[in-house]
mmCIF file as Biopython writes it, N, C-alpha, C and O atoms, coordinates in Angstrom:
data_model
#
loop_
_atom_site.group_PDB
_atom_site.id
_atom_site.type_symbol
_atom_site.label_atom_id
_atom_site.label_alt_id
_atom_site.label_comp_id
_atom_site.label_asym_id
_atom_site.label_entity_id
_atom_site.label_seq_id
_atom_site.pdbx_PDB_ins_code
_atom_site.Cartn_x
_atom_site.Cartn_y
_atom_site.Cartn_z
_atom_site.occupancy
_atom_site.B_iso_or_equiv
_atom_site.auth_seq_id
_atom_site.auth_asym_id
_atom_site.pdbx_PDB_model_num
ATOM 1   N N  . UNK A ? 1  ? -27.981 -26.721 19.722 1.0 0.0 1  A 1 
ATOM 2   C CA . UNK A ? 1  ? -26.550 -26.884 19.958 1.0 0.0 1  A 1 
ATOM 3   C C  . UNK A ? 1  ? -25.816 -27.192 18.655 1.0 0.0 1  A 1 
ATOM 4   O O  . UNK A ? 1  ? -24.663 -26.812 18.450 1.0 0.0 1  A 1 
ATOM 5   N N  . UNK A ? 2  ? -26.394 -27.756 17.961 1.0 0.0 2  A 1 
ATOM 6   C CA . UNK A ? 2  ? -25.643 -28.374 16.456 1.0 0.0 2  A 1 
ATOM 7   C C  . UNK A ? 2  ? -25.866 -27.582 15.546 1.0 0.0 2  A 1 
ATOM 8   O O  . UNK A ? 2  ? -25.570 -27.903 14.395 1.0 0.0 2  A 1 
ATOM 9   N N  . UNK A ? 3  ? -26.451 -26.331 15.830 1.0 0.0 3  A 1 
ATOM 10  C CA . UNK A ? 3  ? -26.685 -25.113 14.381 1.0 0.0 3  A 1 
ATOM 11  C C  . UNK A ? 3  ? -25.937 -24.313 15.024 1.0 0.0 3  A 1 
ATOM 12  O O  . UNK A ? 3  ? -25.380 -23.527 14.257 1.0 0.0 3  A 1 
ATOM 13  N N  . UNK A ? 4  ? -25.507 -24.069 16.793 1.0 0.0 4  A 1 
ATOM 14  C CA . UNK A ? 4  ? -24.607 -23.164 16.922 1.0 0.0 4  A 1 
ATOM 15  C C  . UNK A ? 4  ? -22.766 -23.550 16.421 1.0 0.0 4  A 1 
ATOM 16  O O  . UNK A ? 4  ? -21.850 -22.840 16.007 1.0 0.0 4  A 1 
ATOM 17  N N  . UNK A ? 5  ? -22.908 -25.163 16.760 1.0 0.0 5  A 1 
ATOM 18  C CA . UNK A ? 5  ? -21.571 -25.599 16.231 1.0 0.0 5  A 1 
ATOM 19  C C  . UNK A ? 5  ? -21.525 -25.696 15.126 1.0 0.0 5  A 1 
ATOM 20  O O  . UNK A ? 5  ? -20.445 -26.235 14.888 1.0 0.0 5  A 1 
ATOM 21  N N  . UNK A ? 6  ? -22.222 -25.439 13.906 1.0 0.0 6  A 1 
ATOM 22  C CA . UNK A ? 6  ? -22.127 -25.314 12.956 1.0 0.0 6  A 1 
ATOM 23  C C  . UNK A ? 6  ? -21.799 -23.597 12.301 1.0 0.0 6  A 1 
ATOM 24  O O  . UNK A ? 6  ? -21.042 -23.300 11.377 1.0 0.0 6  A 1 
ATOM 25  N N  . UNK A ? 7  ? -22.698 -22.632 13.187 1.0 0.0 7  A 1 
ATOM 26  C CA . UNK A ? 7  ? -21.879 -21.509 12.772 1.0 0.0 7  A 1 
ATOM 27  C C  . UNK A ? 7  ? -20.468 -21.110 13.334 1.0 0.0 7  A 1 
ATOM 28  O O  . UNK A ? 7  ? -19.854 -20.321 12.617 1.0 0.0 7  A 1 
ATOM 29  N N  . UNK A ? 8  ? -20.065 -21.370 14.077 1.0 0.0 8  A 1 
ATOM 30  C CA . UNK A ? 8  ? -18.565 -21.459 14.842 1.0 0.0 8  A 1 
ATOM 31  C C  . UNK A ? 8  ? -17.799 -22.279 13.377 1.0 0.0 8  A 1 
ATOM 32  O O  . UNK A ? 8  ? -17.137 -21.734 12.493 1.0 0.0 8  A 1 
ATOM 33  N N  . UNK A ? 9  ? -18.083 -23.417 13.484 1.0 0.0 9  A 1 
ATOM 34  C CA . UNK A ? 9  ? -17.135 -24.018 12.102 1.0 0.0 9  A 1 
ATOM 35  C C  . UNK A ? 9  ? -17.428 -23.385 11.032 1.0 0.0 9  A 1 
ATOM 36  O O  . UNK A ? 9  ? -16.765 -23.748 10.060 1.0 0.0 9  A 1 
ATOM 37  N N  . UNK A ? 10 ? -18.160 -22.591 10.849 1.0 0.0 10 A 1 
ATOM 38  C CA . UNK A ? 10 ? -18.055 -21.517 9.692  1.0 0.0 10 A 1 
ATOM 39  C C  . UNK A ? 10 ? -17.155 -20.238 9.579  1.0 0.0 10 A 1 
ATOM 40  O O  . UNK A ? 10 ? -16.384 -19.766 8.745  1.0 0.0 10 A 1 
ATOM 41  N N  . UNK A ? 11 ? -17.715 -19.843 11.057 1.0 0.0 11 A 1 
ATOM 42  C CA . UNK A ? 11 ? -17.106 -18.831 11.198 1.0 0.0 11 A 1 
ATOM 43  C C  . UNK A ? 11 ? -15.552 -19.008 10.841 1.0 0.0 11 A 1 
ATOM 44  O O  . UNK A ? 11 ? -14.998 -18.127 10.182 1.0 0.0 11 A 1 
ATOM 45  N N  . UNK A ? 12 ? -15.000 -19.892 11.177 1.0 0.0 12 A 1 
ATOM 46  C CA . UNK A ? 12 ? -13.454 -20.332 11.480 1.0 0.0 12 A 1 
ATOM 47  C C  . UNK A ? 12 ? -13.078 -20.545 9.836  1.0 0.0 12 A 1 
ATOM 48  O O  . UNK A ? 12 ? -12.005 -20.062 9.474  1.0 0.0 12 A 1 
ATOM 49  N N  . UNK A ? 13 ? -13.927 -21.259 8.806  1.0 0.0 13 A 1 
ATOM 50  C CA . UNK A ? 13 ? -13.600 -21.843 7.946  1.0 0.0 13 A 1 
ATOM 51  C C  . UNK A ? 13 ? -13.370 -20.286 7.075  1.0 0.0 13 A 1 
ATOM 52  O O  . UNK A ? 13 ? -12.580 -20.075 6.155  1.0 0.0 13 A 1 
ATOM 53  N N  . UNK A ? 14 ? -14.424 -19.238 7.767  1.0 0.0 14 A 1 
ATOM 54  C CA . UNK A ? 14 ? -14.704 -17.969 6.917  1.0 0.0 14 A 1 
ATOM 55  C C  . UNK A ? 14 ? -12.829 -17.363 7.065  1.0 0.0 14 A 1 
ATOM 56  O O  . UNK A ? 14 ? -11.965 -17.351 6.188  1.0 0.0 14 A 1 
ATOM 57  N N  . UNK A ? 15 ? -12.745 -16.920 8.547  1.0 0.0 15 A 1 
ATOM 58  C CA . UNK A ? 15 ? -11.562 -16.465 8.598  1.0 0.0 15 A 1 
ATOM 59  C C  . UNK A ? 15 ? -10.029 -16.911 8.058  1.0 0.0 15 A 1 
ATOM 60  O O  . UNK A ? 15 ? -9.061  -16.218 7.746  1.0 0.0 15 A 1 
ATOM 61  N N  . UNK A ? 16 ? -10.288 -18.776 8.088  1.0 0.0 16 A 1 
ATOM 62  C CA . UNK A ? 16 ? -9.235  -18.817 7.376  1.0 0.0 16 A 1 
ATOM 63  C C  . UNK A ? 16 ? -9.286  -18.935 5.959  1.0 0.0 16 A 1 
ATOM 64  O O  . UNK A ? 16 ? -8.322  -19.412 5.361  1.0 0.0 16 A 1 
ATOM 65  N N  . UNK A ? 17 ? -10.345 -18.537 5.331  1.0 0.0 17 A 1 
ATOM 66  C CA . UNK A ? 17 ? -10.080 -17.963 3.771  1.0 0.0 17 A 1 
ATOM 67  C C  . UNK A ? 17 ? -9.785  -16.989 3.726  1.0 0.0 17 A 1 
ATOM 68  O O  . UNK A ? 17 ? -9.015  -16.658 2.824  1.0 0.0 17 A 1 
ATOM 69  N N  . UNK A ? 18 ? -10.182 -16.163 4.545  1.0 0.0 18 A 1 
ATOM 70  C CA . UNK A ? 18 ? -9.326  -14.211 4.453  1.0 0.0 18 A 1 
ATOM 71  C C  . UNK A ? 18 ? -8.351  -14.291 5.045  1.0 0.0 18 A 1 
ATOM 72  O O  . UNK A ? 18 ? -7.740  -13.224 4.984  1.0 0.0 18 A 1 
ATOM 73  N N  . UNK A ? 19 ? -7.584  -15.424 5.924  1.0 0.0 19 A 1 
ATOM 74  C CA . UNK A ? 19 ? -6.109  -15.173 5.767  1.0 0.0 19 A 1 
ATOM 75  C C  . UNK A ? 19 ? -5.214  -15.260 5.141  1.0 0.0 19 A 1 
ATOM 76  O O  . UNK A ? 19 ? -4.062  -14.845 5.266  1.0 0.0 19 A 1 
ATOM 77  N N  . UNK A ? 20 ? -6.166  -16.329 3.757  1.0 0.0 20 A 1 
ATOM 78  C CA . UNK A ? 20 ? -5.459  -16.694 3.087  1.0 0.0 20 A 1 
ATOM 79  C C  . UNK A ? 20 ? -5.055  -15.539 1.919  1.0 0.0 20 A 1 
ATOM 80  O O  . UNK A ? 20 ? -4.071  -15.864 1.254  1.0 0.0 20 A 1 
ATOM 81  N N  . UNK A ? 21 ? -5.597  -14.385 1.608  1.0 0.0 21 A 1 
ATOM 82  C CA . UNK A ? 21 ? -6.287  -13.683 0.680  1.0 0.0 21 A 1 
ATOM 83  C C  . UNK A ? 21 ? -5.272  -12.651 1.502  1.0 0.0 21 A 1 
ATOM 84  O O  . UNK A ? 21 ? -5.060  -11.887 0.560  1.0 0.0 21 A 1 
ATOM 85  N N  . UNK A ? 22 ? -4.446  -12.057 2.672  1.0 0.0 22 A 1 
ATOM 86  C CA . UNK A ? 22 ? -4.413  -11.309 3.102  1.0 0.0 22 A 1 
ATOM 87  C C  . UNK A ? 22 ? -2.016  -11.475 2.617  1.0 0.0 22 A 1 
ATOM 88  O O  . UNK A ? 22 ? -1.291  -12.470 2.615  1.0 0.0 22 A 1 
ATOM 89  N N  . UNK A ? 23 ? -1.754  -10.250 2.372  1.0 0.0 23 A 1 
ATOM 90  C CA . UNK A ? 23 ? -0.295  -10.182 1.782  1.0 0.0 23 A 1 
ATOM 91  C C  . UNK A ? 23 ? 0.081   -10.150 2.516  1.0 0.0 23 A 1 
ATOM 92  O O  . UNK A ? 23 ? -0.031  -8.957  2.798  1.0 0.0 23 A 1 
ATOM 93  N N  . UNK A ? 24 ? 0.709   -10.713 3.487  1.0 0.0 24 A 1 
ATOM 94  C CA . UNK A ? 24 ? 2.298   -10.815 4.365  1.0 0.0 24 A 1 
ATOM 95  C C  . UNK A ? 24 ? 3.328   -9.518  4.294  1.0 0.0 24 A 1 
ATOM 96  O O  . UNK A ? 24 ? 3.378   -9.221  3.100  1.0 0.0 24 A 1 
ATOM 97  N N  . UNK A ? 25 ? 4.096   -8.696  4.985  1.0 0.0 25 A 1 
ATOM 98  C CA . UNK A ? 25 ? 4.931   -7.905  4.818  1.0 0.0 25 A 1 
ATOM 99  C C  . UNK A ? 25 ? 5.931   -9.099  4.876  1.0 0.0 25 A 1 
ATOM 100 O O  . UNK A ? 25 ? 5.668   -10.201 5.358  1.0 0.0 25 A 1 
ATOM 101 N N  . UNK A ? 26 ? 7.431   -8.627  4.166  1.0 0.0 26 A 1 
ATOM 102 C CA . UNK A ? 26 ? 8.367   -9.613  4.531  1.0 0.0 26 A 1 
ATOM 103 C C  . UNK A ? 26 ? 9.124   -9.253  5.812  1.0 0.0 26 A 1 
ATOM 104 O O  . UNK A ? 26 ? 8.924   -8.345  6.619  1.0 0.0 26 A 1 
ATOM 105 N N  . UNK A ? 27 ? 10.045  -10.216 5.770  1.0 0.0 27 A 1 
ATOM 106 C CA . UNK A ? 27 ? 10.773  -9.589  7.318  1.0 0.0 27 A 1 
ATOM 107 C C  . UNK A ? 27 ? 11.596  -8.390  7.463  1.0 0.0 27 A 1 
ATOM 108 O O  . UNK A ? 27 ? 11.821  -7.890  8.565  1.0 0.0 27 A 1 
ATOM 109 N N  . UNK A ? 28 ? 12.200  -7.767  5.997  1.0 0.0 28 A 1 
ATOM 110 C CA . UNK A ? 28 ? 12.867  -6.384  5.910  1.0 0.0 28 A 1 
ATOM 111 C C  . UNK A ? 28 ? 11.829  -5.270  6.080  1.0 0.0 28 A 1 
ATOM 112 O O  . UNK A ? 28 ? 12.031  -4.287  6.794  1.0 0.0 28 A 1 
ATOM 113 N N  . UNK A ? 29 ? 10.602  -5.501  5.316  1.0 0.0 29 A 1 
ATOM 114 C CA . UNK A ? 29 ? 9.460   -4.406  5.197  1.0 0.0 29 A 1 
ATOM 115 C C  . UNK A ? 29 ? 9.179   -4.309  7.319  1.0 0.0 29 A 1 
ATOM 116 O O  . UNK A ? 29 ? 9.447   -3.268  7.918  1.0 0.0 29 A 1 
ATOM 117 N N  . UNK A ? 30 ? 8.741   -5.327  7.919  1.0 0.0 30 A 1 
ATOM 118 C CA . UNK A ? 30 ? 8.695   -5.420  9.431  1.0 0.0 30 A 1 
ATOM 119 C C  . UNK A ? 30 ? 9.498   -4.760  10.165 1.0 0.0 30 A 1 
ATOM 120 O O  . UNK A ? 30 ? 9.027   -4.303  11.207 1.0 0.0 30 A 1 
ATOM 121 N N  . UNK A ? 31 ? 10.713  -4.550  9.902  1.0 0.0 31 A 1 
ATOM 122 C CA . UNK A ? 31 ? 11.797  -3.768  10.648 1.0 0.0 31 A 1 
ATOM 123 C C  . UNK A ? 31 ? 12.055  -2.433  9.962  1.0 0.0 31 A 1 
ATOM 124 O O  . UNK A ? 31 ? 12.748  -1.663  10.626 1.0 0.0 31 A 1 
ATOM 125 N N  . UNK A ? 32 ? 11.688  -2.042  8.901  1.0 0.0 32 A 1 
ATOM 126 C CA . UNK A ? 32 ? 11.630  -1.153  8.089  1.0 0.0 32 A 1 
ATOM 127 C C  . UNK A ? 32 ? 10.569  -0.593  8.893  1.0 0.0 32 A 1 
ATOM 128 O O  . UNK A ? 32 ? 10.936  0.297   9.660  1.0 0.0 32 A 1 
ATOM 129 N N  . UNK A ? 33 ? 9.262   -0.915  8.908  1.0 0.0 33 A 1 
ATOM 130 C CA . UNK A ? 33 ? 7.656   -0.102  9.779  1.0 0.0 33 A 1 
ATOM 131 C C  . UNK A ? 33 ? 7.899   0.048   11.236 1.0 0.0 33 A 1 
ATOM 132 O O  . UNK A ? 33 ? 7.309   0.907   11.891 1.0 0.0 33 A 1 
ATOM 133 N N  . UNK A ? 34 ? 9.058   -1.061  11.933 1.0 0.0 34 A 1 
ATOM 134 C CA . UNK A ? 34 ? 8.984   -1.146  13.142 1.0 0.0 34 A 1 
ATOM 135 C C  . UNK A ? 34 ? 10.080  0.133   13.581 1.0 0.0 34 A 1 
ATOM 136 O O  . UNK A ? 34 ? 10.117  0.823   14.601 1.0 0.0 34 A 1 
ATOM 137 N N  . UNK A ? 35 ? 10.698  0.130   12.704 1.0 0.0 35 A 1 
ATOM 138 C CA . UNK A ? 35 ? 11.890  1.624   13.110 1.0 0.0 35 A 1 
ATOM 139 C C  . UNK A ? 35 ? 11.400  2.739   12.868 1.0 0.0 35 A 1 
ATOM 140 O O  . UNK A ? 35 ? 11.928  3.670   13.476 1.0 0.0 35 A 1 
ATOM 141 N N  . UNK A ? 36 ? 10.189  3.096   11.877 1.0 0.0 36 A 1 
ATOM 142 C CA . UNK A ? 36 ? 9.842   4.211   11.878 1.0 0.0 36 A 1 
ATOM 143 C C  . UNK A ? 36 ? 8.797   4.482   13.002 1.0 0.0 36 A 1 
ATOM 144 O O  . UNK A ? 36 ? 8.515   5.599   13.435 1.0 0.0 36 A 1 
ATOM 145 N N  . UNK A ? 37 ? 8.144   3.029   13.501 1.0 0.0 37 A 1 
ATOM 146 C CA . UNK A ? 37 ? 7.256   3.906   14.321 1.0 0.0 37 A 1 
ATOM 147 C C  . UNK A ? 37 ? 8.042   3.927   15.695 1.0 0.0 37 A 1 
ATOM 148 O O  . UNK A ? 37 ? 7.530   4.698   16.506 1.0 0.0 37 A 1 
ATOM 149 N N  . UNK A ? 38 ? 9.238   3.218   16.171 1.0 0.0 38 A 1 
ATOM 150 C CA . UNK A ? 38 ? 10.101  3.601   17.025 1.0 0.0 38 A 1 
ATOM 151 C C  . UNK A ? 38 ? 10.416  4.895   17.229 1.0 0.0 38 A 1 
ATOM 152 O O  . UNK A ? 38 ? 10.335  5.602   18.233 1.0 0.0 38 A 1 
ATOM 153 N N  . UNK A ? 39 ? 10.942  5.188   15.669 1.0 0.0 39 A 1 
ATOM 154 C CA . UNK A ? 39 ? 11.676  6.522   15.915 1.0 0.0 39 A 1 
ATOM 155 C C  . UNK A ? 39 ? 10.490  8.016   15.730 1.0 0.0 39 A 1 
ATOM 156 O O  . UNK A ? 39 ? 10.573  9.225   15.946 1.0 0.0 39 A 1 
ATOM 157 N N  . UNK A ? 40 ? 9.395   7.032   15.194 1.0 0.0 40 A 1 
ATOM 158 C CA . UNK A ? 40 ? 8.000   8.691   15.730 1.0 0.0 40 A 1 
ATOM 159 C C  . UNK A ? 40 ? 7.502   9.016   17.201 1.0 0.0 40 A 1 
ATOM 160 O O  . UNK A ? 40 ? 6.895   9.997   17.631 1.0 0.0 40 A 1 
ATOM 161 N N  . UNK A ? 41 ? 8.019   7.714   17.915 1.0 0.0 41 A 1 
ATOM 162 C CA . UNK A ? 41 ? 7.461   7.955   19.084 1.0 0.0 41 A 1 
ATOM 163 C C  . UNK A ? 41 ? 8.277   8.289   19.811 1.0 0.0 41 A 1 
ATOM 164 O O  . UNK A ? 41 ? 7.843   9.148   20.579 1.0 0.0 41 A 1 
ATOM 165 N N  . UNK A ? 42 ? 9.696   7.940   20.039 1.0 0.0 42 A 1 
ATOM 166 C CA . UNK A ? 42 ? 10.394  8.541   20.510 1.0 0.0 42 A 1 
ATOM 167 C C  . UNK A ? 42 ? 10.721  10.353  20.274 1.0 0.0 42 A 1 
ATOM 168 O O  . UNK A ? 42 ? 10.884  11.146  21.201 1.0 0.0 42 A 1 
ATOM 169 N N  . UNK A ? 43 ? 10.761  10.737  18.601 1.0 0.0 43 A 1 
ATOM 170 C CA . UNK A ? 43 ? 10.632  12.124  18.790 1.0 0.0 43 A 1 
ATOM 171 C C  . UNK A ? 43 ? 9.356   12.902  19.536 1.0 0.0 43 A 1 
ATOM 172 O O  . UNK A ? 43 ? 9.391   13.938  20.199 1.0 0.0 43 A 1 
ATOM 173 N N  . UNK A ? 44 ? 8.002   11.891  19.140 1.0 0.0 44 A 1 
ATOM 174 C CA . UNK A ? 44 ? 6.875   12.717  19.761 1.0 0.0 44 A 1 
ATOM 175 C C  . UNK A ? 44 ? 7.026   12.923  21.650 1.0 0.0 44 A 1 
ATOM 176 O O  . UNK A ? 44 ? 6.800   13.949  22.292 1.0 0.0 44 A 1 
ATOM 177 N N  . UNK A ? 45 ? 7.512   11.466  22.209 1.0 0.0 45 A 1 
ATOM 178 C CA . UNK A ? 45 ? 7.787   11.941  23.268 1.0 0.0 45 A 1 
ATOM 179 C C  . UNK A ? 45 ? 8.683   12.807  23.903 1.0 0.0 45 A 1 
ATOM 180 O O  . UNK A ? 45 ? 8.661   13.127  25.091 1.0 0.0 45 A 1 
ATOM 181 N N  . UNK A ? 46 ? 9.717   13.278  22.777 1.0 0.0 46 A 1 
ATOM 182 C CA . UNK A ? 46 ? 10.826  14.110  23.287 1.0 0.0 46 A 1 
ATOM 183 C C  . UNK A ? 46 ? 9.707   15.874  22.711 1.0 0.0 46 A 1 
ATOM 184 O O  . UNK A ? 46 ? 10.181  16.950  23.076 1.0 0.0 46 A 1 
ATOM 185 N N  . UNK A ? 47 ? 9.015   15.879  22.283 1.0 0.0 47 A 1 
ATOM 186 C CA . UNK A ? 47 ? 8.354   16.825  22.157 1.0 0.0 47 A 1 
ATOM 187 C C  . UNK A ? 47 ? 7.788   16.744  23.288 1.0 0.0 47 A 1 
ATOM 188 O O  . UNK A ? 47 ? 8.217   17.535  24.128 1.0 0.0 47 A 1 
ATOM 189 N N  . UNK A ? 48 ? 6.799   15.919  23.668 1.0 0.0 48 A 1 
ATOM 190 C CA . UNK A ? 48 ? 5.839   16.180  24.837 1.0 0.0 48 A 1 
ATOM 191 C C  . UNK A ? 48 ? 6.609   16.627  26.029 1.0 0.0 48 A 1 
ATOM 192 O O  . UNK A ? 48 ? 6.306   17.690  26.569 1.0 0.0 48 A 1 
ATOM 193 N N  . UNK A ? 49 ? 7.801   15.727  26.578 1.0 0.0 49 A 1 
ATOM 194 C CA . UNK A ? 49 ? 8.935   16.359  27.383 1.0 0.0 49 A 1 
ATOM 195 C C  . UNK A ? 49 ? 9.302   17.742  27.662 1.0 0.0 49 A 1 
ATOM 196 O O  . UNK A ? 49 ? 9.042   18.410  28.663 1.0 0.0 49 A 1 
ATOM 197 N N  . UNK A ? 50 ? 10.141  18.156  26.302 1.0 0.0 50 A 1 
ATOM 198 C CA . UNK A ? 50 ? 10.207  19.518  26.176 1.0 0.0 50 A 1 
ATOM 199 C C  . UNK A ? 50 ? 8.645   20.190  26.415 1.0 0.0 50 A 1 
ATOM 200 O O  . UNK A ? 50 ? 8.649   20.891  27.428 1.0 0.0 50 A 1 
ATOM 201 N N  . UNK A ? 51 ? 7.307   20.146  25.726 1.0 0.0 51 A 1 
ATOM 202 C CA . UNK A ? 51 ? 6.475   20.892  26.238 1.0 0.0 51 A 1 
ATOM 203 C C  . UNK A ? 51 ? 6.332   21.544  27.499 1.0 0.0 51 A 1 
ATOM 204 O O  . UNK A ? 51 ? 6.286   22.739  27.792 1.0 0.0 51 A 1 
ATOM 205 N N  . UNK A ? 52 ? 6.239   19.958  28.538 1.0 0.0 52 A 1 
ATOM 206 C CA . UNK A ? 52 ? 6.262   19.503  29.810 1.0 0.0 52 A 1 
ATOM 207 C C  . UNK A ? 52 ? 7.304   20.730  30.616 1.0 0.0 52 A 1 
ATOM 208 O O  . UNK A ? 52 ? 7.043   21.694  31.335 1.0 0.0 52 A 1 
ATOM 209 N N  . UNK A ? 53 ? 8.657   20.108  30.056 1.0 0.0 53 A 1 
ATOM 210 C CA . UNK A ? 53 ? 9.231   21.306  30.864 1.0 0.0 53 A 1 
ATOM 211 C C  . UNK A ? 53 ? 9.107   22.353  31.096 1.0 0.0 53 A 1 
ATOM 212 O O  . UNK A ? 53 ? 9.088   22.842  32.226 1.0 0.0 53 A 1 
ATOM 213 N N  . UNK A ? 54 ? 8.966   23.076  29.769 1.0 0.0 54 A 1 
ATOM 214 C CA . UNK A ? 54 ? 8.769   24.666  29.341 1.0 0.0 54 A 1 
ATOM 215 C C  . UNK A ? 54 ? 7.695   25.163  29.936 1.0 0.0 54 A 1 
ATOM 216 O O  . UNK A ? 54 ? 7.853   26.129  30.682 1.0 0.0 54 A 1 
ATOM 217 N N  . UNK A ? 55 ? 6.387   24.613  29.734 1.0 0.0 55 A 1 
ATOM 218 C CA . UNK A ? 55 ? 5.183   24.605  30.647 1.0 0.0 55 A 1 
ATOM 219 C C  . UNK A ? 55 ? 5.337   25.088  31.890 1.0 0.0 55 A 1 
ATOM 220 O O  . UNK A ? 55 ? 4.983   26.069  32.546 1.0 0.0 55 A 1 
ATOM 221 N N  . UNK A ? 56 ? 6.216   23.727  32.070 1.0 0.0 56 A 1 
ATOM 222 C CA . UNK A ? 56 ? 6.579   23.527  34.256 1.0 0.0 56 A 1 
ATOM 223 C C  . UNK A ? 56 ? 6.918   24.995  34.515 1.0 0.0 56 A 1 
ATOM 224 O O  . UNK A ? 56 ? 6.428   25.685  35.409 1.0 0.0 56 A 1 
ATOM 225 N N  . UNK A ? 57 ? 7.692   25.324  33.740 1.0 0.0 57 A 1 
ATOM 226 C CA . UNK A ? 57 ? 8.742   26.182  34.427 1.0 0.0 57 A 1 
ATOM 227 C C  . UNK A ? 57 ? 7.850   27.725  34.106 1.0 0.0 57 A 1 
ATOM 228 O O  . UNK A ? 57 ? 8.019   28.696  34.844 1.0 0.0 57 A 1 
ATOM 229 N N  . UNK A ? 58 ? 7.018   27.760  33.054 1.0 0.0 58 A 1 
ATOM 230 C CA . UNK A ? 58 ? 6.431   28.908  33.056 1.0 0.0 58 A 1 
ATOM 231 C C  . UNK A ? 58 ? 5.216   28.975  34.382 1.0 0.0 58 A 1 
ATOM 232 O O  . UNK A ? 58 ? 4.961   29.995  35.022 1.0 0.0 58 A 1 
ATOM 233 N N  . UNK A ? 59 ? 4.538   27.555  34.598 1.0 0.0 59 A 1 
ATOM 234 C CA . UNK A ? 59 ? 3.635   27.576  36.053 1.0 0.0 59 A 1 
ATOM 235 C C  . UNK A ? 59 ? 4.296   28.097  36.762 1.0 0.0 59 A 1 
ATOM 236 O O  . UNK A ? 59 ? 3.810   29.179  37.092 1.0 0.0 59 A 1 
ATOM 237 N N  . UNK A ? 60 ? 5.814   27.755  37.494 1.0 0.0 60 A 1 
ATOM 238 C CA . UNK A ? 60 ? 6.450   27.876  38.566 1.0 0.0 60 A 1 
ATOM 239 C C  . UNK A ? 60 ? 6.726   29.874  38.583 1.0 0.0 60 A 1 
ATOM 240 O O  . UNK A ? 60 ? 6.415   30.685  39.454 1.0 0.0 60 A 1 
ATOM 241 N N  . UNK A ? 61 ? 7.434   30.090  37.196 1.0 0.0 61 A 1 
ATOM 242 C CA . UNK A ? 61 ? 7.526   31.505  37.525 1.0 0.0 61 A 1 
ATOM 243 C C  . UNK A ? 61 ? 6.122   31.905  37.625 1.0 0.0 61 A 1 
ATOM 244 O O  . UNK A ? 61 ? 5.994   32.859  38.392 1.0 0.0 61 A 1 
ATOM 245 N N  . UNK A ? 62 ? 4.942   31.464  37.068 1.0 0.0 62 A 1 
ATOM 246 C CA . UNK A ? 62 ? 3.792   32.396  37.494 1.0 0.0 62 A 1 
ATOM 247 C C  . UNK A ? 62 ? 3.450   32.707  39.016 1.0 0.0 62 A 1 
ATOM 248 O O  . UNK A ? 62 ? 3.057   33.706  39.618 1.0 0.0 62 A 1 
ATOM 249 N N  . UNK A ? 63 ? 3.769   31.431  39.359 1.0 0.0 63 A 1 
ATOM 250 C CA . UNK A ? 63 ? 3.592   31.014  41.160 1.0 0.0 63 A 1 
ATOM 251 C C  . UNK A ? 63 ? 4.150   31.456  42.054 1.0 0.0 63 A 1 
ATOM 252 O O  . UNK A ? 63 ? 3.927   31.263  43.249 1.0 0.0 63 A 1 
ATOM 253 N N  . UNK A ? 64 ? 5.214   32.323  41.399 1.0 0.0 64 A 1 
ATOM 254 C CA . UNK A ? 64 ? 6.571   32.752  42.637 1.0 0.0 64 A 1 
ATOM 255 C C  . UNK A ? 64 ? 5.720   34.077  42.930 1.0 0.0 64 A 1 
ATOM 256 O O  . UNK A ? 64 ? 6.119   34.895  43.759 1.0 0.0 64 A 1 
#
């Protein structure tokens, strides 16, 4: 029990030295990454949409 609580307090002591080691974005860079991947997903889904439709509508005339 006391060599497993001892690797746990390692483990912990390990991670918070690589957080320490790890660069922060600031808060402009955050909204800067957060709008682009907003605005990729929103065009990708307006692609998939349009696919979707165009698709639909070519099944439907095949079907008539």
């Amino acid at each position: 029990m006391q060599k497993t609580l001892g690797k746990i307090g390692r483990f912990f002591r390990e991670v918070r030295a690589e957080l320490v080691k790890v660069i922060w974005p600031d808060r402009r860079s955050v909204a800067v990454y957060t709008g682009i991947v907003v605005a990729s997903v929103v065009v990708i889904a307006g692609i998939i949409w349009v696919a979707d439709v165009v698709l639909g509508q070519i099944v439907a005339f095949l079907l008539r």
